[in-house]
C-alpha positions as MATLAB code, in Angstrom:
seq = 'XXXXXXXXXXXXXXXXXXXXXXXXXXXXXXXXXXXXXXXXXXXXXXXXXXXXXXXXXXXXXXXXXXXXXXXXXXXXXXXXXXXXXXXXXXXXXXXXXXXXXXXXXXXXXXXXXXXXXXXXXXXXXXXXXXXXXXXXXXXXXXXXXXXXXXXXXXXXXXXXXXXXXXXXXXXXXXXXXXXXXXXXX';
ca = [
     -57.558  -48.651   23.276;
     -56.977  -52.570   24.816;
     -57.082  -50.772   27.997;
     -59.886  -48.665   27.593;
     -61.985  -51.326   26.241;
     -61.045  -53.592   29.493;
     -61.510  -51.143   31.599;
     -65.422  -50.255   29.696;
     -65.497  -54.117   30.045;
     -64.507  -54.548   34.108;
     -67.399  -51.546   34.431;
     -70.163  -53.327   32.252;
     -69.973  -50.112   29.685;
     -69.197  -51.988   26.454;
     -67.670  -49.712   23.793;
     -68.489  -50.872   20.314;
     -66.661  -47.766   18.565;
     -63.679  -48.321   20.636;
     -63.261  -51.455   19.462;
     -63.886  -50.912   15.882;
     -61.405  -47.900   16.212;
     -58.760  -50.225   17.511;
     -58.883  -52.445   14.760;
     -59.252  -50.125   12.034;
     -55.624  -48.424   13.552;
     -54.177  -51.648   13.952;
     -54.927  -52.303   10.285;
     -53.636  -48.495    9.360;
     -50.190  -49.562   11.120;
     -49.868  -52.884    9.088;
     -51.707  -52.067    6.208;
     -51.324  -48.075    5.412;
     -48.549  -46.566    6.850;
     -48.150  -44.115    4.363;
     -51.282  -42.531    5.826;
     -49.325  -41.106    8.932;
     -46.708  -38.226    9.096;
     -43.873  -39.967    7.372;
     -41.796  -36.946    8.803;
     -41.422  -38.596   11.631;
     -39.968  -41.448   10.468;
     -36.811  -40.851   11.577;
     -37.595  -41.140   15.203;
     -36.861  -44.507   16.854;
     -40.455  -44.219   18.367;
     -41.819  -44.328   14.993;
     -40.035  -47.350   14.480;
     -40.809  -49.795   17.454;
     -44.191  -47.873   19.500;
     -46.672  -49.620   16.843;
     -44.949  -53.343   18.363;
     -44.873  -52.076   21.984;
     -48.633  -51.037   21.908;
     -49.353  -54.467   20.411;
     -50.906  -53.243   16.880;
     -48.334  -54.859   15.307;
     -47.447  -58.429   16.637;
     -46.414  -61.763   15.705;
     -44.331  -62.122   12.927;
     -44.883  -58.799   11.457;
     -43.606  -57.128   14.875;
     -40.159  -59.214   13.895;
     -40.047  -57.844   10.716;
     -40.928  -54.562   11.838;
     -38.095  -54.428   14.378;
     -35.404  -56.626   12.059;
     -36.071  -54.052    9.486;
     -35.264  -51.088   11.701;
     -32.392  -52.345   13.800;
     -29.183  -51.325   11.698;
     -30.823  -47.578   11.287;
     -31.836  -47.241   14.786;
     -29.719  -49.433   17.170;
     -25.678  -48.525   17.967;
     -25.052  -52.154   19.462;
     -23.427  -52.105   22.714;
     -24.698  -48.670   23.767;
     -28.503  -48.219   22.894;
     -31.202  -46.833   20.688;
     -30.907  -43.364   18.766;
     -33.692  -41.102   19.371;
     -33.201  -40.417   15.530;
     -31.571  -41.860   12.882;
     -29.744  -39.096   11.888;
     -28.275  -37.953   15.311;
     -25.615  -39.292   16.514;
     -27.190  -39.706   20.299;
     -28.785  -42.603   22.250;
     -31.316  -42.047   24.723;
     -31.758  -43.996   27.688;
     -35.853  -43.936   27.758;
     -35.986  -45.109   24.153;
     -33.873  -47.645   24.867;
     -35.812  -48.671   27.678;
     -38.792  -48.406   25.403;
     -36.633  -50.720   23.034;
     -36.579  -53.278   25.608;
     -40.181  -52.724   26.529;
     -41.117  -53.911   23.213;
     -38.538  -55.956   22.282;
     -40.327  -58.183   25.430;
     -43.706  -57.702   24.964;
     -43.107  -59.243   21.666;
     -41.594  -62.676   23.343;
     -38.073  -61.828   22.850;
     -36.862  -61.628   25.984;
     -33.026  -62.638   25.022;
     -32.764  -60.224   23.171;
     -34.944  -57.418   25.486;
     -32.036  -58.417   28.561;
     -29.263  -57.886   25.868;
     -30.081  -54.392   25.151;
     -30.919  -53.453   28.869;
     -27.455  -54.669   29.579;
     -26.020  -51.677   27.391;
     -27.784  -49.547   29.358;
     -27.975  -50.070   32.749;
     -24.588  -48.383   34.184;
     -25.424  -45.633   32.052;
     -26.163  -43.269   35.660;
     -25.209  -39.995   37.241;
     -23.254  -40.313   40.662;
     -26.797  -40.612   42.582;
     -27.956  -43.685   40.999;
     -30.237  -42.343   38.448;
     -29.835  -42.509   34.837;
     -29.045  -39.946   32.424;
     -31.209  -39.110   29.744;
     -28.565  -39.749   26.694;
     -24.940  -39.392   25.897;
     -23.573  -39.260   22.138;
     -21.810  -41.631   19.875;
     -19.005  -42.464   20.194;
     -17.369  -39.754   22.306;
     -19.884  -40.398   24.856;
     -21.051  -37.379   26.212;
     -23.911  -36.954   28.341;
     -26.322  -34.861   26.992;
     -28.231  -33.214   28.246;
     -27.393  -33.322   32.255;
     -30.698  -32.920   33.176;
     -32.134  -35.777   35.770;
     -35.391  -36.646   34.038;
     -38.147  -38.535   35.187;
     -39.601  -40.315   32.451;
     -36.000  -41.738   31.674;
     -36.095  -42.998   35.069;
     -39.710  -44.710   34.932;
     -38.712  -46.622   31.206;
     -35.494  -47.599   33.120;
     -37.771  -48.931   36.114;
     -40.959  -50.400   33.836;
     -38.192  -52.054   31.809;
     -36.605  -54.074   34.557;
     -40.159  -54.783   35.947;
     -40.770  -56.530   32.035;
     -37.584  -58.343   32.671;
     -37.657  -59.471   35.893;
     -41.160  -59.429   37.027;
     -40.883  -57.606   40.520;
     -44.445  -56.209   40.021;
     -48.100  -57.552   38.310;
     -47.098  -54.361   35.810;
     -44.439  -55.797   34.144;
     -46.361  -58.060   32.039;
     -48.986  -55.002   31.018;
     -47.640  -54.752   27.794;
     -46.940  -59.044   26.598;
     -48.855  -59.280   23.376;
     -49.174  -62.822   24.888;
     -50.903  -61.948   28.166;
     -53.544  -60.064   26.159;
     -56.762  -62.235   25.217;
     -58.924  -60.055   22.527;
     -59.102  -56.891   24.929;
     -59.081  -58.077   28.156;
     -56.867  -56.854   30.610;
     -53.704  -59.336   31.282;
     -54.128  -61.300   34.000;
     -52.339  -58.432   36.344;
     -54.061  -58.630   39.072;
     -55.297  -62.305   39.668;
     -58.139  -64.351   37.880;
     -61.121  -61.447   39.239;
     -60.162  -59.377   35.941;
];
């Protein structure tokens, strides 16, 4: 919704309902969570998507992310897709560091790409998960979107394109687009 309004904003289409939407979801997140489908609550997603989408930020994205670590997180190799499967994925561990970054904690963001980053088929690409702890890639597929979290996480990280900081709750002022592209936007 940032982006949509900044984009209604950069075309001179302003959007009241937009914004009113976003803030009345980013209120939902804090506020109400028991007004979403709690049966997904056992996906990592679940768990760290409302601080990399910058509805939750600040202090309440550390709590957020503290309080899910230990059910979500196998330190040293990644994030579980769910909390009750033994198996970390690569994209949600990119996803991990995504928002782990946006959030300011970059220390922490390079830490857990670290676990991940040799985690690759003979080719160079990465594989989409492996299980804990006999490590066993699952499944052998080459997928794509594993791929692009690996590559949009390094860009966060190490700022090789204006993308990487698309998602810094810091870069965003009220819904404007960060500064991505120079001072025009």
């Amino acid at each position: 919704l940032k982006c949509a309004l900044a984009a209604a904003r950069v075309l001179g289409r302003e959007q009241p309902g937009w914004r009113e939407a976003m803030v009345r979801l980013g209120e939902a997140i804090r506020e109400r969570p028991h007004v979403f489908n709690m049966t997904k609550s056992r996906f990592s997603m679940d768990w760290f998507y409302p601080v990399l989408s910058g509805a939750v930020t600040g202090s309440d994205a550390r709590r957020r992310i503290e309080r899910g670590w230990e059910r979500f997180v196998v330190r040293g190799q990644g994030a579980l897709c769910v909390s009750d499967q033994p198996w970390v994925t690569v994209g949600e561990t990119s996803e991990l560091v995504l928002a782990l970054s946006a959030m300011g904690n970059a220390t922490m963001a390079r830490v857990v790409f670290q676990w991940i980053v040799d985690r690759t088929f003979d080719d160079g690409s990465f594989v989409a998960g492996f299980t804990v702890p006999d490590m066993t890639v699952w499944p052998e597929q080459k997928i794509t979107w594993t791929n692009a979290g690996v590559l949009m996480a390094a860009d966060a990280l190490e700022g090789m394109t204006p993308g990487g900081r698309l998602f810094l709750h810091d870069a965003w002022k009220g819904d404007t687009l960060p500064h991505l592209y120079g001072p025009s936007l």
